[in-house]
N, C-alpha and C positions, 0 to 999 in steps of 0.2 A: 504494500500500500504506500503512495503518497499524498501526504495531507489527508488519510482517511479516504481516497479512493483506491479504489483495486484498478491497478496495472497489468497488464501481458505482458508475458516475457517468454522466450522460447528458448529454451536451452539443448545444445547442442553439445554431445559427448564424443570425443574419440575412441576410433575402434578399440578392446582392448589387446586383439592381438598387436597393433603398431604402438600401444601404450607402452607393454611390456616392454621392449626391448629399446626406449628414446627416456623413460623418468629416471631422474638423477637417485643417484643413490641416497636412502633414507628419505624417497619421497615416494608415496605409494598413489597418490590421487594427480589429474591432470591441472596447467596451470589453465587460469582462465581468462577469457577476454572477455570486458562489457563491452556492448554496443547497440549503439542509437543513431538514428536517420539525421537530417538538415531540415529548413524551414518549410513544415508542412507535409514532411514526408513520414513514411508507416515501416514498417520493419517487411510486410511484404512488398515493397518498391525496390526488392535486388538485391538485400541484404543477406539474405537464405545462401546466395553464392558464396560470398567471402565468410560466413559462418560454416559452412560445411570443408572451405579450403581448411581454416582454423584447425576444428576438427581432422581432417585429413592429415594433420601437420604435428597432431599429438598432443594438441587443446583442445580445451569446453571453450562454447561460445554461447553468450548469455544477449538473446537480441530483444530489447522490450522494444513498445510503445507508449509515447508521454502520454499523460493524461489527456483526454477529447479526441484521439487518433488510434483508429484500427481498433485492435484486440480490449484497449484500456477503456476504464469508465469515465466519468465525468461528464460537464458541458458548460457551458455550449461548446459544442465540438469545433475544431477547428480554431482551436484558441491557443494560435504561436505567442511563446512568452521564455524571453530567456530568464528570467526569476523565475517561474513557474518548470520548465526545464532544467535549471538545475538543481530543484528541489525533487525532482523524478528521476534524476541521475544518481544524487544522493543517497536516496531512496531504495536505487537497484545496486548500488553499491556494499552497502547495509546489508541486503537481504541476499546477496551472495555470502555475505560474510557469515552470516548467521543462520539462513536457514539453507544452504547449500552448500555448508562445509564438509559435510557428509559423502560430496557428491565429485567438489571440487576443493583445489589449492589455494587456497584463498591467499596466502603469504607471497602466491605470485600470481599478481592479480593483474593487468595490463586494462590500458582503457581504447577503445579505435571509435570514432567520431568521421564522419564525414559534413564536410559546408557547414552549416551553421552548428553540427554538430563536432565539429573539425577544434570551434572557440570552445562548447559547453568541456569538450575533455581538459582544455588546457586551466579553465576557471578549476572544475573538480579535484586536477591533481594537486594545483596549490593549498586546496585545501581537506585533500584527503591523505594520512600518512600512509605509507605503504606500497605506494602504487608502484610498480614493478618496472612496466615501460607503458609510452604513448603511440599511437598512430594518428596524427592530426592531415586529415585528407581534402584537399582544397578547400581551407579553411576560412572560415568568418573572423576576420581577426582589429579591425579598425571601425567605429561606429563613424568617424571623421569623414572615411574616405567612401563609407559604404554610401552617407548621405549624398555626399559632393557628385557621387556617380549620378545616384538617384534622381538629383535635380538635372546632369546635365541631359540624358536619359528621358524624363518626362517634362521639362520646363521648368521654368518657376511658379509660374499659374496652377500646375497641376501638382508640383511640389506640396505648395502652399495649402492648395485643397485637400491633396492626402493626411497634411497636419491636422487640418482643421477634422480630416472626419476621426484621424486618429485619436484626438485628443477630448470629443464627442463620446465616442465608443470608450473610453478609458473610464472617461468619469460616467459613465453611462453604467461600466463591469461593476465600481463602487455601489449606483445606485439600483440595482438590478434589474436595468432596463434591456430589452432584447438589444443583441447584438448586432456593430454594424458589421460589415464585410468589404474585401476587396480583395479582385483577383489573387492567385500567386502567381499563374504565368500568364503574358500579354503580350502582346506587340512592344516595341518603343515607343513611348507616347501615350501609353495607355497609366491608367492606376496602379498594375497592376506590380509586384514586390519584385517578381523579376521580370525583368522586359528581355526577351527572346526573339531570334529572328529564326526563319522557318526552321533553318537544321537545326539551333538547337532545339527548338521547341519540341521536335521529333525525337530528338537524343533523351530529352526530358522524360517525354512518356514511353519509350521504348522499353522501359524498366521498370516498369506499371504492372500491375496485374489483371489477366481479364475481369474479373470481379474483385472490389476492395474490400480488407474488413472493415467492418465499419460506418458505408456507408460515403465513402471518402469525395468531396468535389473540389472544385478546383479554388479555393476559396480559404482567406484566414481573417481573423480579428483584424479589424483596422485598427484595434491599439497599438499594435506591435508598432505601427508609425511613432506614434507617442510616447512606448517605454525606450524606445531605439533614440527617439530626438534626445530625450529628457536624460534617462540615465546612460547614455555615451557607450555601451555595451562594445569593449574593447577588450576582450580575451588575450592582444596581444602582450599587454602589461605585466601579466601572470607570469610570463615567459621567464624572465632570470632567474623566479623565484623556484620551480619548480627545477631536483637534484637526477630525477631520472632518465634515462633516453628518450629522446624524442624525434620521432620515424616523421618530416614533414613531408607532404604529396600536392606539388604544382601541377596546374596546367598552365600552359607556356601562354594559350589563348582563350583564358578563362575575362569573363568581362565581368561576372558576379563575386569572384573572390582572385584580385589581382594578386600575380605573382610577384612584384616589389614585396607585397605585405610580407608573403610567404617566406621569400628570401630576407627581409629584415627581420624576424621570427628566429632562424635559423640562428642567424649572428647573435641574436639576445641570448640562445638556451644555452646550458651550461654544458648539454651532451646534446647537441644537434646534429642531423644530419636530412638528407635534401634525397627526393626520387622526386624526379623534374618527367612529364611526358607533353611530347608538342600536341595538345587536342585542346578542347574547350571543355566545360565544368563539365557535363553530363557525360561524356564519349569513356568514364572510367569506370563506367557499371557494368559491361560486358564484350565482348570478342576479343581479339588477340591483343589492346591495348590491358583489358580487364585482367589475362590471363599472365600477360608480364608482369604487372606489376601486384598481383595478389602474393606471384612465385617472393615476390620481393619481401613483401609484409610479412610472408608467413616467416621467411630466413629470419627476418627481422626480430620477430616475437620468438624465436627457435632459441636464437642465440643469445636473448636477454631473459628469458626464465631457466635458462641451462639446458634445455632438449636437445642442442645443436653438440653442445659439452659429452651429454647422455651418450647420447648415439654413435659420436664418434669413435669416444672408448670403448663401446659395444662390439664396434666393427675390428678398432684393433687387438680387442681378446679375441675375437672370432679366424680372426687372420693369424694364415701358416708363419712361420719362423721362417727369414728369410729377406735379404737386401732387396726383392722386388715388391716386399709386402710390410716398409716399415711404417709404424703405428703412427710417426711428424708426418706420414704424407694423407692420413685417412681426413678428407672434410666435406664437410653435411654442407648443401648444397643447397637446401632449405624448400626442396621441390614441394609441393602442393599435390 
């Protein structure tokens, strides 16, 4: 539960025959990744993929959805809120720790965020001890830069008007008056939160599902206008403060979460490092861009909860005696 509503969450086990022979000694259970969608998105929109790589790779994968989205309760539905978001991260963070330690590692506990969930991982780690490593995947990281876009993107007239309804609907959630609304995806020019032109708008939904749960449309609070203007929602700040790896994922032609951010990101964390692909924001939820760079993530999470460690000594007990088969040359490769 967050705040007293019941959340989904789908959890994903590794096989136990690939288990056996990849856990570190004196560890008997798998480590585990949390994971959460971007703005307005559900855990069935493509995440089932990179949880089942997880899995395949000799992790649990723990994929909710925020409250008002998909599998979770609450309402008004469709209510994007990174306050409200990272009190449902928190939430599933907790509830790995304690009611799935039975299940999973919780002492290697990793966090992977995509867009807007790319910032809620980086806010979480700063203030959750423990966290093991990050994946922050074309992330939301500047409220500054995301507005500055926004205006040049819709005008300032329509700017203006998205404030106005935003900050309507805000004090509106206070006084619990019905919700207002405004697209999530649109044209340039429109209201809508991301303005898309035709390929990406296809890359968008390509990752959809023929049925949502939930009930899903293409639609979020127009407060999120007004919590974004008001409280400055800038995850990149978190950056130095957090001690753990941290796996950053650009796109080179991303218009929704600019690669500058991403690469100043990089420079701020204390263990940064950079997997750069030339596509735009959407084009990394499936085909052979999706399938590079999962291979990546999973090495990534292998080698920062010890699996990659595991496996490799595994292989060199397993190997004959012998100059063609010395144990410095055996390395996990971190396939999927």
């Amino acid at each position: 539960k967050s705040q007293g509503v019941e959340c989904e969450g789908w959890l994903y086990l590794p096989a136990k025959q690939f288990d056996t022979e990849c856990v570190p000694k004196g560890k008997s259970l798998p480590p585990v990744v949390v994971m959460a969608h971007g703005m307005g998105a559900q855990k069935d929109m493509g995440l089932s993929s990179y949880a089942e790589a997880f899995a395949s790779g000799g992790m649990a994968a723990f994929v909710f959805d925020y409250r008002s989205f998909g599998g979770s309760e609450g309402g008004p539905r469709h209510w994007v809120s990174p306050a409200r978001h990272l009190q449902d991260w928190h939430a599933a963070v907790h509830y790995v720790r304690t009611q799935l330690r039975d299940s999973v590692d919780s002492s290697r506990l990793c966090l992977w965020g995509t867009s807007f969930a790319g910032g809620h991982v980086l806010a979480v780690a700063r203030d959750t001890p423990g966290i093991t490593a990050i994946i922050s995947q074309v992330p939301h990281l500047d409220a500054r830069a995301a507005t500055l876009m926004s205006i040049k993107k819709r005008g300032v007239p329509k700017a203006l008007l998205s404030l106005v309804l935003g900050a309507a609907d805000a004090l509106g959630a206070r006084l619990g008056l019905p919700p207002i609304y405004l697209p999530l995806v649109g044209p340039a020019g429109s209201l809508a939160f991301m303005q898309l032109n035709d390929f990406e708008t296809k890359e968008y939904y390509s990752k959809h599902p023929p049925v949502y749960q939930g009930g899903w449309q293409n639609k979020a609070r127009a407060a999120l206008v007004w919590e974004l203007f008001v409280g400055r929602y800038s995850p990149i700040q978190y950056v130095p403060d957090i001690a753990c790896p941290i796996q950053f994922v650009a796109a080179t032609e991303d218009v929704l979460c600019p690669v500058d951010q991403v690469l100043k990101a990089v420079g701020l964390a204390q263990q940064g490092s950079l997997l750069s692909r030339q596509c735009t924001h959407f084009e990394l939820y499936r085909g052979k861009l999706f399938q590079g760079l999962v291979t990546a993530q999973v090495a990534f999470f292998r080698q920062h909860t010890g699996l990659a460690k595991a496996k490799a000594k595994a292989a060199a007990v397993a190997a004959p005696a012998g100059p063609e088969n010395d144990a410095e040359g055996v390395n996990d490769q971190g396939s999927a």
